[in-house]
N, C-alpha and C positions, 0 to 999 in steps of 0.2 A: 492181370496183364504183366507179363513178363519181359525187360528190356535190357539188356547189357547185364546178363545175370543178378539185378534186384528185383526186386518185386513190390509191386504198387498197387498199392490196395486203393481204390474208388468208393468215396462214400459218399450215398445220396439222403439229402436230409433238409432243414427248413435253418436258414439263416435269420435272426431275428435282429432287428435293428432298433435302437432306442433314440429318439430324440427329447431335448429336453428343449422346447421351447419357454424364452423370454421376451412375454412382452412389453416395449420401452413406450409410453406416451408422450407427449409433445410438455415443453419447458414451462415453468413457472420460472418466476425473477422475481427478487427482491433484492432492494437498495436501503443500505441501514451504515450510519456514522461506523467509525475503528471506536474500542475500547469502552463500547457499551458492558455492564454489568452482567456477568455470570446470570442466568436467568430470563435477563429480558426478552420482552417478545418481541421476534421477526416477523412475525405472522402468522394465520391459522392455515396452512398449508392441509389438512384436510379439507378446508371448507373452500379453497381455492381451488383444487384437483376435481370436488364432487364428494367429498369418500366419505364414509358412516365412520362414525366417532368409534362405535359401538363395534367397528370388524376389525380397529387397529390393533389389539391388547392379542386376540386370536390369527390374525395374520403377521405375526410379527413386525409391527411395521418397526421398520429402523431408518438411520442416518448413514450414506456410508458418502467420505469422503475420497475425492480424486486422487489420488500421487501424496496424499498426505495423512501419514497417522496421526495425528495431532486431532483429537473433534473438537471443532470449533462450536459445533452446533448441534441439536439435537434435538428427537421430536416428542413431546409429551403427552403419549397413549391416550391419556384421560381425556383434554380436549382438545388434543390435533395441532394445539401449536409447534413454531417450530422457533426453540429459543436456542440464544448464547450459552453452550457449554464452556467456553475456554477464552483467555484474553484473547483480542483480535486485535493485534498490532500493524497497520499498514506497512507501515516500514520494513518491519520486520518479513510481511511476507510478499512486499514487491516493491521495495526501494522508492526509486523517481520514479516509477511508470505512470503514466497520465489514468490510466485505467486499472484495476486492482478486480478480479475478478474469482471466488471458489465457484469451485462447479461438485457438483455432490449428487448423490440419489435420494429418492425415496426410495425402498425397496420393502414389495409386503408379497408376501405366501401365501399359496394355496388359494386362488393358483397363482404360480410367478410372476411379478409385475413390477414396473420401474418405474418413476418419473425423474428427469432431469431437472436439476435446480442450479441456479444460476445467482451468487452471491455478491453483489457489487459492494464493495465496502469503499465508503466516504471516506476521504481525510478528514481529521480536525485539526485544531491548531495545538500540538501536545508536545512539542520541540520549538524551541528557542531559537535565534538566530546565534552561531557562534562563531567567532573568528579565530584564526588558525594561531595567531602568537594574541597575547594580553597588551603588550606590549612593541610599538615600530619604534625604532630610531631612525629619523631622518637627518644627515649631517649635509647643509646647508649655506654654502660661501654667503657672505653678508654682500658680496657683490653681483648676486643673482639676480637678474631682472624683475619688475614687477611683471608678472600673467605665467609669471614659469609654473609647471606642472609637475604634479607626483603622484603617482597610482598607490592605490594602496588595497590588497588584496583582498575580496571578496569575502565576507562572511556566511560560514554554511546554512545551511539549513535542511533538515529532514523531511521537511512539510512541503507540500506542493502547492501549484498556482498559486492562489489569493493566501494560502497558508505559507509561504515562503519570503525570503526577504523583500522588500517592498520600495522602502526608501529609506537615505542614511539622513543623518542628522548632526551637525558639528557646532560643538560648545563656541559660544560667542565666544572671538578674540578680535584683538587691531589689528591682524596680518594675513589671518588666510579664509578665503571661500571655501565653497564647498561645490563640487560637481558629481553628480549622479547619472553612471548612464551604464547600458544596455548592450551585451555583448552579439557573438551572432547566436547563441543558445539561450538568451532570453536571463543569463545570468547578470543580477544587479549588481556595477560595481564603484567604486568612487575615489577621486582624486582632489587634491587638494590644490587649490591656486593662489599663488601668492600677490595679495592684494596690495598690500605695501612694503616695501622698501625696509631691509633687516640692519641691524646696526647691532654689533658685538659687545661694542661698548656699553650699547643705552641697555641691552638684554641679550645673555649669553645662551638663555636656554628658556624654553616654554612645553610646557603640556598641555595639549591638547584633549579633548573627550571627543571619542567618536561613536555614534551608537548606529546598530543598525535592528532597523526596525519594519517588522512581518508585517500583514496583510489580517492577519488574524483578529476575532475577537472575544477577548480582551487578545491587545497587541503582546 
């Protein structure tokens, strides 16, 4: 066929198309503490799926993780477990979030196939409560009312819910109480009241201990 002086050549012939299908099965979940042991066992994730022990070694079966190179975990050919590769730090991989979840494959060959897995990793109690300075100075008129009030700044913590700070506690003295309370974020924090009447004279200066203490066990 000849058109605007080029020429087009028409070739009749058989288009082939390849598709590679993947098939994805339905989630397994497990629920396992932060900072268990290199090794330990999550669970027999073969024996949970259905799958022969005996076609993981020849199917390649592996571990592949979400948005994260880091393997945290891994599956072991011989009996299908699926252990702790690598520390697993809550903190480290979701802060305060009330929920902490990896998400991972199984993935095994010949023919292609995938399972979802679903990793919810527990807090423990593996962080301290800590406060921002060691040390407050409060400067104090001796003609201050008895019930006057002082805040005194929250101490951190990394650990969540029942792992997080809990309640404070303030070394016995003649002068001041202790109040504990609760912000609108659930953050514990505490002030100090003064129970009796300061005198410059009788005492110019006092130290107090204040501890603040988690939810944890041991605290």
């Amino acid at each position: 066929m000849a058109y605007n002086g080029f020429q087009v050549n028409l070739f009749c012939g058989s288009l082939v198309f390849l598709f590679v299908f993947r098939l994805s099965y339905g989630d397994v979940s497990y629920s396992f503490p932060e900072e268990m042991k290199r090794g330990s066992v999550i669970g027999n994730i073969a024996k949970d799926l259905g799958l022969q022990v005996s076609r993981l070694p020849p199917r390649k079966a592996r571990i592949v993780l979400e948005g994260n190179r880091k393997r945290y975990c891994d599956i072991k050919v011989d009996t299908g477990e699926l252990v702790v590769a690598d520390r697993i730090d809550r903190e480290e991989l979701c802060g305060a979030k009330l929920s902490c979840i990896l998400k991972c494959e199984l993935v095994l060959e010949d023919p292609l196939e995938s399972h979802r897995i679903s990793l919810q990793i527990q807090d423990v109690n593996d962080n301290p409560p800590v406060f921002v300075k060691d040390a407050v100075k409060l400067e104090i008129s001796e003609s201050a009312p008895k019930g006057s009030r002082y805040r005194i700044n929250a101490a951190r913590d990394a650990d969540i819910a029942q792992n997080a700070v809990q309640n404070y506690i303030l070394q016995k003295n003649n002068y001041f109480a202790l109040n504990v309370l609760t912000n609108s974020v659930g953050t514990k924090y505490s002030e100090i009241i003064l129970d009796r009447e300061l005198d410059r004279e009788e005492q110019q200066e006092m130290k107090l201990l204040l501890t603040a203490v988690d939810g944890g066990s041991p605290q």
